[in-house]
N, C-alpha and C positions, 0 to 999 in steps of 0.2 A: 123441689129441691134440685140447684144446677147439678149435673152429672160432673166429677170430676175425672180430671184426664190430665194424664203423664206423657209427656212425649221423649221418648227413649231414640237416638240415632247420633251417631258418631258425626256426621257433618252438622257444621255450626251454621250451614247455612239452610239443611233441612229442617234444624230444630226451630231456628227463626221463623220459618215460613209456617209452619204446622201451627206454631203459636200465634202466627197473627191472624188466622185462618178460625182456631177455636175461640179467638179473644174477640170476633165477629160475636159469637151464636150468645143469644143472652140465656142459654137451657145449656149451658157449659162455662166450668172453671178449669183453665190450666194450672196445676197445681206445681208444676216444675217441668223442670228439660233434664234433662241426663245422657251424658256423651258417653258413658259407659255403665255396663252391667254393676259394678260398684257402687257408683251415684246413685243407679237407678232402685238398687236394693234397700240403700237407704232412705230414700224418697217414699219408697213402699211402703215401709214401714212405717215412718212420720204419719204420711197422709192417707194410704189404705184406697186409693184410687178405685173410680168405677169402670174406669177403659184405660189399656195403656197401648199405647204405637209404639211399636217395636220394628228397627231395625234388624236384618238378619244380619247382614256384616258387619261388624265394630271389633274393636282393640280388646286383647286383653282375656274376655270374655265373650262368646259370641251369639246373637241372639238367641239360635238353638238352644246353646245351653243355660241359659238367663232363661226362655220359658219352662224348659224343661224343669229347673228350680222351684219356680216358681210356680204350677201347675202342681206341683207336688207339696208345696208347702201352703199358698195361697190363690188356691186359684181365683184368676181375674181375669176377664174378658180382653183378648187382646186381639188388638190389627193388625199383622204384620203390613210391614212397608217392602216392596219386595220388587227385582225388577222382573220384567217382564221378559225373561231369555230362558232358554233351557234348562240353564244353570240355577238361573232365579226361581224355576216352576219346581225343581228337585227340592232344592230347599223348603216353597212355599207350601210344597205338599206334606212333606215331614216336620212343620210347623204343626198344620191342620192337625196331621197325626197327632201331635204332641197335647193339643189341648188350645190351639189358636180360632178362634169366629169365624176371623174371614180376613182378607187382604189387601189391599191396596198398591198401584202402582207406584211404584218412587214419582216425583214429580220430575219434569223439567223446565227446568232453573230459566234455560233460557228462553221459552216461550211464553210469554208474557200473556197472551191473548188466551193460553187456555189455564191460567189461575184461576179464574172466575167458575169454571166448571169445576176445574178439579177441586175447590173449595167444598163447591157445596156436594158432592159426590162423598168428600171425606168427611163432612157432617153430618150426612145423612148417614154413613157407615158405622159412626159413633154412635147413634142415635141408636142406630138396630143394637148395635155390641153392647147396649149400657142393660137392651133387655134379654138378654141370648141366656141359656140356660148354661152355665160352666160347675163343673166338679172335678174332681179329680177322677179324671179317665181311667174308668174300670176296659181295657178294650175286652170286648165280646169274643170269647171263643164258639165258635158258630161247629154248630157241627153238622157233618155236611149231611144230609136228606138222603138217604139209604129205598133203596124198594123202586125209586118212579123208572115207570117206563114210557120210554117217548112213542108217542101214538101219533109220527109224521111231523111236515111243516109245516102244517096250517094254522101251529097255535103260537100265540106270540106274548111273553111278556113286557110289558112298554115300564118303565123309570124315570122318574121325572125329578129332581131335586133342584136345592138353590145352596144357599146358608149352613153349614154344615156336612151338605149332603156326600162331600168326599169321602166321608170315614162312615157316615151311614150308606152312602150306596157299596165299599168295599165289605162292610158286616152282611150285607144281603147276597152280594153275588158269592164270598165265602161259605154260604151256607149249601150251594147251588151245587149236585151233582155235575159230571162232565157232559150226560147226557139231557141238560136239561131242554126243554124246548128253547126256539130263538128269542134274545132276548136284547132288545135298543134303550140307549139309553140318552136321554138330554139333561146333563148337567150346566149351571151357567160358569162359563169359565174361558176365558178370554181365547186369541188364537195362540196356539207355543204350549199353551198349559193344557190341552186337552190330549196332545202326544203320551205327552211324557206322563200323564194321570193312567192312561189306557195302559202301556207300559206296563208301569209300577201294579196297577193289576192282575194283569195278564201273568205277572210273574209270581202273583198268592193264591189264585183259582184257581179251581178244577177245569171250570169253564174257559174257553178261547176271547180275551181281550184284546179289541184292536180298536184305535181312531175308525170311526165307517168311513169310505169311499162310493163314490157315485156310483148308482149303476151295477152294487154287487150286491150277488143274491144274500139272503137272509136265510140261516141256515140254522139249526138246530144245535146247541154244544157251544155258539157263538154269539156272543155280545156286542155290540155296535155301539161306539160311543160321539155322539153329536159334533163332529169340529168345532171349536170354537170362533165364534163372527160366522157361522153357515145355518140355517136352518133345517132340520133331518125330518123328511115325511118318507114313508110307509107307500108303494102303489102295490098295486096284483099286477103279475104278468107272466099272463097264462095260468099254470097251477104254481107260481112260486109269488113268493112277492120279493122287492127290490127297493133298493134306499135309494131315495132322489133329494141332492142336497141345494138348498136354495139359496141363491146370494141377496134377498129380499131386504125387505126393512126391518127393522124392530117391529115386536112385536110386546105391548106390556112394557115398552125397557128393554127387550131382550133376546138376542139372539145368538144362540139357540133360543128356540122359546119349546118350553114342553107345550105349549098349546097346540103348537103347530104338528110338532109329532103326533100330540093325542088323537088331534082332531082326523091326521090321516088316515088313524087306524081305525077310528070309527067309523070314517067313509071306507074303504077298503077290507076291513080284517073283522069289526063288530062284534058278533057273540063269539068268536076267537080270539079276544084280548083280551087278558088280562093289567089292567093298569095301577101302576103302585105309587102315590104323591108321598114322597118324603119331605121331613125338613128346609124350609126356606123362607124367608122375607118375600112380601108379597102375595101375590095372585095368579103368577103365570099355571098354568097347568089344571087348575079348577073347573073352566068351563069344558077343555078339552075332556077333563075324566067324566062330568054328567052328559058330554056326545058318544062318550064311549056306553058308557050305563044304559044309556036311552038307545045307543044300537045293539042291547042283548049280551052286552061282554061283562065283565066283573072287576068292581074296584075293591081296592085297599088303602087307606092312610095309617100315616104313624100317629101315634099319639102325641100329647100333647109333652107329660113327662119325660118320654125320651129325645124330645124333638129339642134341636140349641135354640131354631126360631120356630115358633107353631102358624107361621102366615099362613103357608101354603096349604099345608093341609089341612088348616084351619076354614080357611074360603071353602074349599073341596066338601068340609062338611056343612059347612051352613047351609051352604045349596043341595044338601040331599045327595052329594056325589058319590060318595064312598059307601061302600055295602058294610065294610069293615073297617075299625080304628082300634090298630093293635101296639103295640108296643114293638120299637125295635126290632130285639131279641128274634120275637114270633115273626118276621114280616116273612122271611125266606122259606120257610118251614109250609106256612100257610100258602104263599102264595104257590107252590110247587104241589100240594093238596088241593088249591083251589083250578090250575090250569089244567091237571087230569081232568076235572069233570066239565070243560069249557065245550060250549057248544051245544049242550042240551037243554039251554037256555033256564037252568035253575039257578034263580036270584039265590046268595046265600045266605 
């Protein structure tokens, strides 16, 4: 059955181009356009849509509050359409909040040459969102891990997410005392958006949130978040280790790629890491977590129920990756249980 899909945006010439874009895919029906939260409520209701693109700015109504609505009344997998500026990453993250998949760059109009990409990037985003797990977002009151005591920097938690993974990697570090061991993280999320993500962190944890920078040490209490377009690996130098960011290729699609951090940590850090595959589309970060396994360190996945896409940590288990597949909720609790006992090389 075609996947139905609502294209919601205040320019008549974004709704244009969205439509003739989905009117390509023969595994999609546009079922309507809507210049405003109004129309677009209407249309909901008629047609009950399986993906809707959503503008964040429009008249009247404005995207926020149109998901926000409707997330609460009917939840549906939505895209936002979002720009890529500081301004636009504030928003796009308090979309996520709200109950939105994933995002999409506004287009530009005037670049002819790269519609062809951006087409099929935004069909393949429809594609993931028609199967993403959406309800009405209960958020997780995490309570924070009482008792641990940090035993040095030689122990390291690694994160790895895609598709979701911004509201699940804030439920994990939330859970996180201030003293927890060092802990990096590779989220996929453009460059602009990975600031302002660490930010917006940095100001609900116990724990220290910061974009990582080249070259600083890795500390204890502190979390490192992948730049976005750089890749973050993991070296030892001396008794400390240090982040070294790579301006490389893609990796998978992807960069950051959690592969690339995983896999540094298993060259370097081994039965001292703990790595944790959340939610996402995809395969990035699976081979990385079974080099980590295979050098003596200990994994974790989400499960499948809490997860919006179960790719990643789905791959992570086929291959034997993951020592554990826990549910959201438990992942911080465990994983803060499981890096006390790291380094005495007991599988769990």
């Amino acid at each position: 059955m075609a996947t139905k899909v609502l294209v919601v945006d205040d320019s008549a010439l974004i709704r244009q181009l969205l439509a003739q874009i989905i009117a390509q895919a023969p595994d999609m029906t546009l079922v309507g356009t809507a210049p405003d939260a109004y129309v677009a409520r209407d249309l909901v209701n008629q047609y009950a849509p399986d993906v809707i693109t959503l503008d964040i700015e429009m008249p009247k109504v404005d995207g926020l509050t149109f998901l926000d609505r409707l997330m609460k009344a009917r939840p549906t997998p939505v895209l936002m359409i979002s720009t890529l500026t500081e301004n636009g990453a504030e928003a796009t993250l308090r979309a996520l909040e709200l109950g939105a998949v994933d995002y999409i760059a506004k287009p530009k109009l005037d670049v002819a040459q790269g519609i062809a990409e951006y087409s099929q990037i935004i069909l393949d985003k429809i594609r993931m969102a028609a199967t993403a797990r959406v309800s009405k977002r209960q958020a997780i009151q995490p309570k924070v891990v009482a008792g641990f005591v940090n035993s040095g920097t030689e122990k390291i938690l690694a994160i790895g997410a895609s598709t979701g993974g911004t509201e699940a990697i804030k439920d994990v570090l939330m859970a996180l005392p201030a003293n927890s061991p060092a802990i990096v993280i590779t989220q996929h999320m453009p460059p602009g958006f990975t600031a302002t993500y660490a930010k917006r962190l940095n100001g609900l944890c116990a724990v220290s949130v910061a974009e990582a920078k080249d070259g600083e040490r890795v500390l204890p209490g502190h979390a490192y978040l992948a730049p976005g377009n750089l890749h973050m690996c993991i070296e030892k130098y001396g008794a400390d280790y240090r982040i070294k960011l790579l301006d490389t290729e893609r990796v998978k699609g992807h960069k950051p790629s959690v592969d690339v951090m995983f896999q540094s940590l298993a060259d370097c850090a081994g039965k001292n890491t703990l790595a944790v595959l959340l939610t996402g589309m995809g395969k990035d970060g699976a081979q990385g977590m079974l080099a980590i396994k295979t050098a003596g360190g200990q994994t974790l996945a989400q499960d499948e129920q809490s997860c919006i896409v179960f790719g990643m940590p789905k791959e992570a288990i086929r291959l034997g990756a993951a020592d554990k597949v826990l549910p959201l909720a438990d992942i911080g609790k465990v994983a803060l249980e499981t890096i006390s006992r790291l380094g005495g090389g007991t599988r769990l």
